[in-house]
C-alpha positions as CSV (number, residue, x, y, z in Angstrom):
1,X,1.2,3.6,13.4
2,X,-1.4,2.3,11.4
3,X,-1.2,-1.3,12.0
4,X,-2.0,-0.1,15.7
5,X,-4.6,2.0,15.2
6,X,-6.3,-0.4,12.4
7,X,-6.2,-3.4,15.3
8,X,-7.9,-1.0,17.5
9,X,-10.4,0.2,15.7
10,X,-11.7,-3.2,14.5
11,X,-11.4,-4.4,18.3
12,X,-13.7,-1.4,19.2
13,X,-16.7,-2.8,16.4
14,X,-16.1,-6.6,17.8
15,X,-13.5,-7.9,14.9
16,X,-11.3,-10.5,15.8
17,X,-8.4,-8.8,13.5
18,X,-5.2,-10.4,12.0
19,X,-3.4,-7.0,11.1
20,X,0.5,-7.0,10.6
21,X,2.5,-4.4,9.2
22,X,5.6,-5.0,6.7
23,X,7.8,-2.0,5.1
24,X,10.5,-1.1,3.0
25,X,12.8,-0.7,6.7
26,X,13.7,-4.0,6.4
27,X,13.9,-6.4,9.8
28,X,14.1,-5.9,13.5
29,X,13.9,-1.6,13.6
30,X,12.7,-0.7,16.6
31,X,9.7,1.8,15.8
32,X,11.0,5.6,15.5
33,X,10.6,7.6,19.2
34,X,8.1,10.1,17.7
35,X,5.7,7.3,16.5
36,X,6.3,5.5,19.8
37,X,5.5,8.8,21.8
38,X,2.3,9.7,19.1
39,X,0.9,6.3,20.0
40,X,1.6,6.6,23.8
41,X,-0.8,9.8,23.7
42,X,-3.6,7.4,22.4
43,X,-2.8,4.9,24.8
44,X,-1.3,2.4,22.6
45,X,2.5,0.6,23.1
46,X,4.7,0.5,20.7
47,X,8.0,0.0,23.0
48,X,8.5,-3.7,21.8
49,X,7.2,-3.7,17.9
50,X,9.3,-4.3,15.6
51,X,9.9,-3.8,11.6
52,X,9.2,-6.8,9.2
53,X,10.2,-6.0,5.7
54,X,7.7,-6.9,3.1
55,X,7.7,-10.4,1.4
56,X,5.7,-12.1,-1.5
57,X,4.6,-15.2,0.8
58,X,2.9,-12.6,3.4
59,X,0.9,-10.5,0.4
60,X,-0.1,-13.5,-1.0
61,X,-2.0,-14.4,2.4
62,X,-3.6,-11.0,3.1
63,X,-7.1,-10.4,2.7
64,X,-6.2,-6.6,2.3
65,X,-3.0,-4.6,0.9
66,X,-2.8,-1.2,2.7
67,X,0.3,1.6,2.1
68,X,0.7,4.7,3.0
69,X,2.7,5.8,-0.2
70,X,2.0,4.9,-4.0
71,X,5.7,3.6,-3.6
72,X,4.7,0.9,-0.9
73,X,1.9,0.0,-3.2
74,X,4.2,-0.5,-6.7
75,X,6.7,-2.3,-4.0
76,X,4.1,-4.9,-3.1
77,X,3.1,-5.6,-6.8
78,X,6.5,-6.5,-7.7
79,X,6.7,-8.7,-4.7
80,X,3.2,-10.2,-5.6
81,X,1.4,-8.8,-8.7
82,X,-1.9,-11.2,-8.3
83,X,-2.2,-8.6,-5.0
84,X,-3.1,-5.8,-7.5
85,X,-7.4,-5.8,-6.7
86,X,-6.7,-5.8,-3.1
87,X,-3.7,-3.3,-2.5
88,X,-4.2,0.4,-1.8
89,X,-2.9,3.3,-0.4
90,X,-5.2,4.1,2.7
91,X,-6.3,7.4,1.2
92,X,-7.2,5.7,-2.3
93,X,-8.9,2.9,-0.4
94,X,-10.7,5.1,2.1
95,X,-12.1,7.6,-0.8
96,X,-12.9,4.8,-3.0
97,X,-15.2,3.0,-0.2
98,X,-16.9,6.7,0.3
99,X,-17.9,6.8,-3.5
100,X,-18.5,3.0,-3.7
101,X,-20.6,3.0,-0.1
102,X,-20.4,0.7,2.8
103,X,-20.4,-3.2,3.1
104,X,-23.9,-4.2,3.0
105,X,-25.0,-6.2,6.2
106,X,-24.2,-9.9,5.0
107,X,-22.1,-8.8,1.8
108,X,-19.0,-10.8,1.7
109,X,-15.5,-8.6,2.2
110,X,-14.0,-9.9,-1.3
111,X,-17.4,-9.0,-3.1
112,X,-17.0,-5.2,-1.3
113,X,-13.2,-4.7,-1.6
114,X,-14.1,-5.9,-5.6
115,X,-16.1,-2.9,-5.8
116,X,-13.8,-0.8,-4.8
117,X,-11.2,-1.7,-7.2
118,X,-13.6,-1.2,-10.2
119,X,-12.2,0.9,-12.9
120,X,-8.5,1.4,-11.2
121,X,-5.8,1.4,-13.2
122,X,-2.4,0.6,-12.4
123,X,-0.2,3.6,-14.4
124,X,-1.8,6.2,-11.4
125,X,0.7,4.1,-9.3
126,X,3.7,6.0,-11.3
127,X,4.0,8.9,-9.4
128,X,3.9,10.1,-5.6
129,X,1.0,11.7,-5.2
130,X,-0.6,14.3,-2.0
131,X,-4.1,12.7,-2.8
132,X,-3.3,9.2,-2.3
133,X,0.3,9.4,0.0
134,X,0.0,9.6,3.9
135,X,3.1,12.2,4.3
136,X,5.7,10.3,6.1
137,X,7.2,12.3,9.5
138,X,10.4,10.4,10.1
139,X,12.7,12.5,11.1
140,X,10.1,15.7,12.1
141,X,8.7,17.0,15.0
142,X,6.8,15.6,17.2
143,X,3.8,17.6,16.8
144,X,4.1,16.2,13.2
145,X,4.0,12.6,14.3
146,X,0.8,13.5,16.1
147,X,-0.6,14.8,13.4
148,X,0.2,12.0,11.1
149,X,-1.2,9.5,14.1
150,X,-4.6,11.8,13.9
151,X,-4.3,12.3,10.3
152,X,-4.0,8.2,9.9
153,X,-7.1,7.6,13.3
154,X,-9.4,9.7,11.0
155,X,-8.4,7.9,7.8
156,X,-8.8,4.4,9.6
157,X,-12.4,5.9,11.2
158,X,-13.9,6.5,7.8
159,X,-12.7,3.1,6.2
160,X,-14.1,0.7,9.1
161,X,-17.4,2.7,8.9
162,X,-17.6,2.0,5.5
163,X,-16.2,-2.0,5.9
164,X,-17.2,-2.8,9.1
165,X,-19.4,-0.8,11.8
166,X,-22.0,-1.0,9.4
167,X,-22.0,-4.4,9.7
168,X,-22.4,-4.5,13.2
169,X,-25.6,-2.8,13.4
C-alpha cells in the first residue's frame, strides 16, 4: 500500500520517483484482496504487483529506508547495517521531519534525511511499538484495510510536505 500511495503523492508535487517496495513475504505474492480492494477505492491498481523480499544489494541502493514495523526496520539492518541513518519506520520518520522541519528550498535530501536521524538510537528498535508501527490488517476486515490505506495517505501527506512540496514552491 504504501509504495503506491508514496509514488502518487510524489507524482502529484512533480517528482520523478523510483519507489519499490520489498518485505519479509518473500517473492511473487500476489498483494492480499483487502489491500487490492483499499487501493481500488483511491483509484490505484494493484491487480498485477507483486512481493519482492528484501535484499542487501537493493538497501544498499536506496536513497531512503521506510517500514511499517520496528521489525522491518531491524530486518533491513541485518541485511545492510551501513542503511542505519536512512531507515525508518514511516511514523518515526514522519514525526521526526515534524520536529526537525521541512527541506529547505535547495537543501540537499541526504543533508535533510541527516537531520532527521540526529540523536536516534538503535536499542528503540528492540521492541514493537504503537508509536512507531503501522498496525498491519492482513487477515482483517475490509473496513480495516481502508483504514490502514487512510491511516498510511495521511502519514505519507505529512512526510512529502515536510521533504518535498515545500520544495516546489
Amino acid at each position: 500500500m504504501a509504495e503506491a500511495l508514496l509514488r502518487r503523492r510524489l507524482l502529484d508535487v512533480g517528482e520523478m520517483p523510483r519507489v519499490h517496495s520489498a518485505g519479509l513475504r518473500g517473492d511473487g505474492l500476489e498483494s492480499p484482496r483487502g489491500v487490492v480492494a483499499a487501493l481500488a477505492l483511491l483509484g490505484l491498481d494493484l491487480t498485477s504487483h507483486r512481493s519482492r523480499g528484501m535484499a542487501a544489494d537493493m538497501l544498499a541502493e536506496a536513497d531512503l529506508v521506510i517500514g511499517m514495523a520496528r521489525e522491518h526496520v531491524r530486518e533491513a539492518l541485518v541485511l545492510h547495517p551501513p542503511a542505519w541513518p536512512r531507515t525508518f519506520t514511516l511514523k518515526e520518520l514522519v514525526r521526526r521531519a515534524e520536529a526537525t522541519g521541512a527541506r529547505a528550498p535547495g537543501q540537499p535530501f541526504e543533508e535533510w534525511l541527516e537531520k532527521i536521524h540526529a540523536g536516534r538510537n538503535r536499542m528503540d528498535l528492540l521492541d514493537s511499538s504503537p508509536v512507531d508501527d503501522v498496525a498491519d490488517p492482513i487477515g482483517q476486515s475490509d473496513a480495516v484495510y481502508e483504514r490502514t490505506a487512510a491511516d498510511l495517505g495521511d502519514l505519507i501527506d505529512r512526510l512529502v510536505r515536510r521533504g518535498w512540496r515545500e520544495n516546489k514552491q
